[in-house]
KOLMI-551796 format. One line per 3 residues: for each residue x, y, z of C-alpha. Coordinates in Angstrom, 2 decimals, decimal comma. Layout:
% KOLMI-551796
X:Y:Z; ...
//
This chain:
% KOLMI-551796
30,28:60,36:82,83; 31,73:56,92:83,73; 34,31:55,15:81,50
33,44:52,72:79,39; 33,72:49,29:80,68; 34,69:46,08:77,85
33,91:42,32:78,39; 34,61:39,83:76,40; 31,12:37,67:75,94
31,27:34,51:77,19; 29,62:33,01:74,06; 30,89:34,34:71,20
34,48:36,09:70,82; 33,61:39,54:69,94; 34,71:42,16:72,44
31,20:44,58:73,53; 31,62:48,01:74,90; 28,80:48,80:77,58
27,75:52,44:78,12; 25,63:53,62:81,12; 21,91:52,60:80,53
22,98:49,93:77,89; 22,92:46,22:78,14; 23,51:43,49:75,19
21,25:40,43:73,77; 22,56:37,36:72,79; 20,32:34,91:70,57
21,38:31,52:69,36; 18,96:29,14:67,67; 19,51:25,25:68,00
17,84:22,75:66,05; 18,38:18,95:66,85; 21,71:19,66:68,37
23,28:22,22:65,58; 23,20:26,09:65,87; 20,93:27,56:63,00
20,32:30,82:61,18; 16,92:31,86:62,53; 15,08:34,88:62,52
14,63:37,17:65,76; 11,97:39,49:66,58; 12,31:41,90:69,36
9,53:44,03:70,35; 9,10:45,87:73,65; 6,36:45,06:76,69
3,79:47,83:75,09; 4,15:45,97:71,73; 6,38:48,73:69,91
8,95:47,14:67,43; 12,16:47,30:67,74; 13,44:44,88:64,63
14,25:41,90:63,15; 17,33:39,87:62,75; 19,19:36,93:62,39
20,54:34,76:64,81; 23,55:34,24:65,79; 25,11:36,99:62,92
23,35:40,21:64,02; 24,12:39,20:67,75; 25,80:40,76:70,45
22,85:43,38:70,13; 23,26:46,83:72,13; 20,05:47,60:73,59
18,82:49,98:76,51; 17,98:48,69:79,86; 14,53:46,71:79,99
12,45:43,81:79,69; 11,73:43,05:75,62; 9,44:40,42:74,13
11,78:38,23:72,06; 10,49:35,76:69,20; 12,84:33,09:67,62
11,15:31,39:64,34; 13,28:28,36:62,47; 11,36:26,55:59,89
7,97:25,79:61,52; 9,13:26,49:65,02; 8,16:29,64:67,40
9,23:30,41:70,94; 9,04:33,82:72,58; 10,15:34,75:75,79
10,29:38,30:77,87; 14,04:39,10:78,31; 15,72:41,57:81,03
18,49:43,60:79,48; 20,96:44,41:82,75; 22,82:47,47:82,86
26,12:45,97:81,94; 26,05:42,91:81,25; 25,54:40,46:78,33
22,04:38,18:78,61; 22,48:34,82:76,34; 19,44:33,24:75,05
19,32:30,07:73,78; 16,95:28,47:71,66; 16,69:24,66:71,55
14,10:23,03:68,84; 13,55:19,34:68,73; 10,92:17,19:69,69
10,78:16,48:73,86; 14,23:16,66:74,87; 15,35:14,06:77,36
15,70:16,70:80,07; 16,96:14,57:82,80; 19,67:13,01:79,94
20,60:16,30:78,35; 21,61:18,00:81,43; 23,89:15,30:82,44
25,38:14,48:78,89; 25,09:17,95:77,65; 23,23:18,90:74,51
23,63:17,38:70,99; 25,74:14,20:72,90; 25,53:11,31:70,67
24,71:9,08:73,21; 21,12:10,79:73,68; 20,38:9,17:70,36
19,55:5,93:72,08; 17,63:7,26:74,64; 15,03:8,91:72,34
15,14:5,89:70,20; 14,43:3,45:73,12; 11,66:6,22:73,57
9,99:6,29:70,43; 10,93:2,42:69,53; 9,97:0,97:72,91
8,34:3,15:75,62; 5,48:4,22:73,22; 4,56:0,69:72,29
2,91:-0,05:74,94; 0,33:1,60:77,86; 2,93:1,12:80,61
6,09:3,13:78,50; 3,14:5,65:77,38; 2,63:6,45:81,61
6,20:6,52:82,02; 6,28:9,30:79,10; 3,73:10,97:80,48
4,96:11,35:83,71; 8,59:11,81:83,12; 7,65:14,97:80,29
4,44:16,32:82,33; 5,53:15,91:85,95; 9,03:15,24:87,13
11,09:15,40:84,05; 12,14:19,58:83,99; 11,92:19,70:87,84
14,87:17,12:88,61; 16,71:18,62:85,13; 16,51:22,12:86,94
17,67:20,19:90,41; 20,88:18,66:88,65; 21,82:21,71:86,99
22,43:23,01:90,90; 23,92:20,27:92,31; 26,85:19,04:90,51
26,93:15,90:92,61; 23,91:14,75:92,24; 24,67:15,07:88,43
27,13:12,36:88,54; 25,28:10,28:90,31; 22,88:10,52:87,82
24,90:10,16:84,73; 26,64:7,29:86,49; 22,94:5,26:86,79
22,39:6,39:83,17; 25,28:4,85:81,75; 24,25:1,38:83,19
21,33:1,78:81,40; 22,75:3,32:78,34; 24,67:0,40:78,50
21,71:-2,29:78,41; 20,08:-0,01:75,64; 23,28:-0,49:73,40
23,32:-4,04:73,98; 19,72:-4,58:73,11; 20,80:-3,59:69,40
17,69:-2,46:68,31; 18,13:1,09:69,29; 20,63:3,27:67,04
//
């Protein structure tokens, strides 16, 4: 029988000890930009339970290789997703609930930034007052929004660039005034 092998998870600072066939499951709950106590269900593909806990205190989980049906509830909020557990290794899922993230603004400020306050408010102040911001919305959260998010989380470059032309117009926003 193989040795033991110990990682540190990247996450949280608790040191996990894998054993063959075992893998371990992360959770952590988010709620406009702060990690929450939530509840986590686990169940397996054919529906058998396996329990219930809390995120992020009953985390780093031990559980045997295999693809599990995971359900994170906070306050009115549900998502479920199918999970692999790999032989050796720690899988992190996390678990963001607010109302239409700015994808294309998160991934280049990073989650919970301040300055993604004025971009939601020029949203919800601005762009939804009138039929041409209501397209825009449409588009950006329907069509291209998650596919260029996803495309600047590869290319670090292109990132910048991005965050660069989002200042500029973070910086009109703030001078507008009307939007914090």
């Amino acid at each position: 029988m193989p040795s033991p092998i110990y990682v540190r998870s990247k996450t949280i600072t608790v040191t996990v000890q894998f054993v063959e066939g075992k893998g371990y499951l992360e959770v952590h709950v988010y709620y406009m930009g702060a990690e929450v106590l939530a509840e986590v269900t686990i169940t397996t593909l054919e529906g058998v339970y396996i329990g219930t806990y809390t995120s992020p205190r009953d985390f780093p989980l031990l559980l045997d290789v295999g693809q599990y049906i995971v359900t994170a509830k906070y306050r009115t909020y549900t998502k479920t997703e199918t999970i692999a557990i790999e032989e050796g290794k720690v899988t992190v899922w996390r678990v963001y609930f607010e109302r239409r993230l700015c994808f294309i603004a998160t991934m280049c400020y990073g989650y919970g930034n301040p300055s993604l306050v004025y971009f939601r408010n020029f949203r919800d102040r601005f762009l939804k007052t009138n039929w041409l911001g209501k397209l825009f919305i449409y588009i950006y959260y329907f069509r291209i929004g998650l596919p260029v998010a996803l495309f600047l989380k590869h290319h670090e470059s292109f990132r910048h660039l991005c965050k660069s032309a989002l200042d500029a117009l973070l910086n009109v926003i703030k001078r507008i005034k009307l939007f914090r």
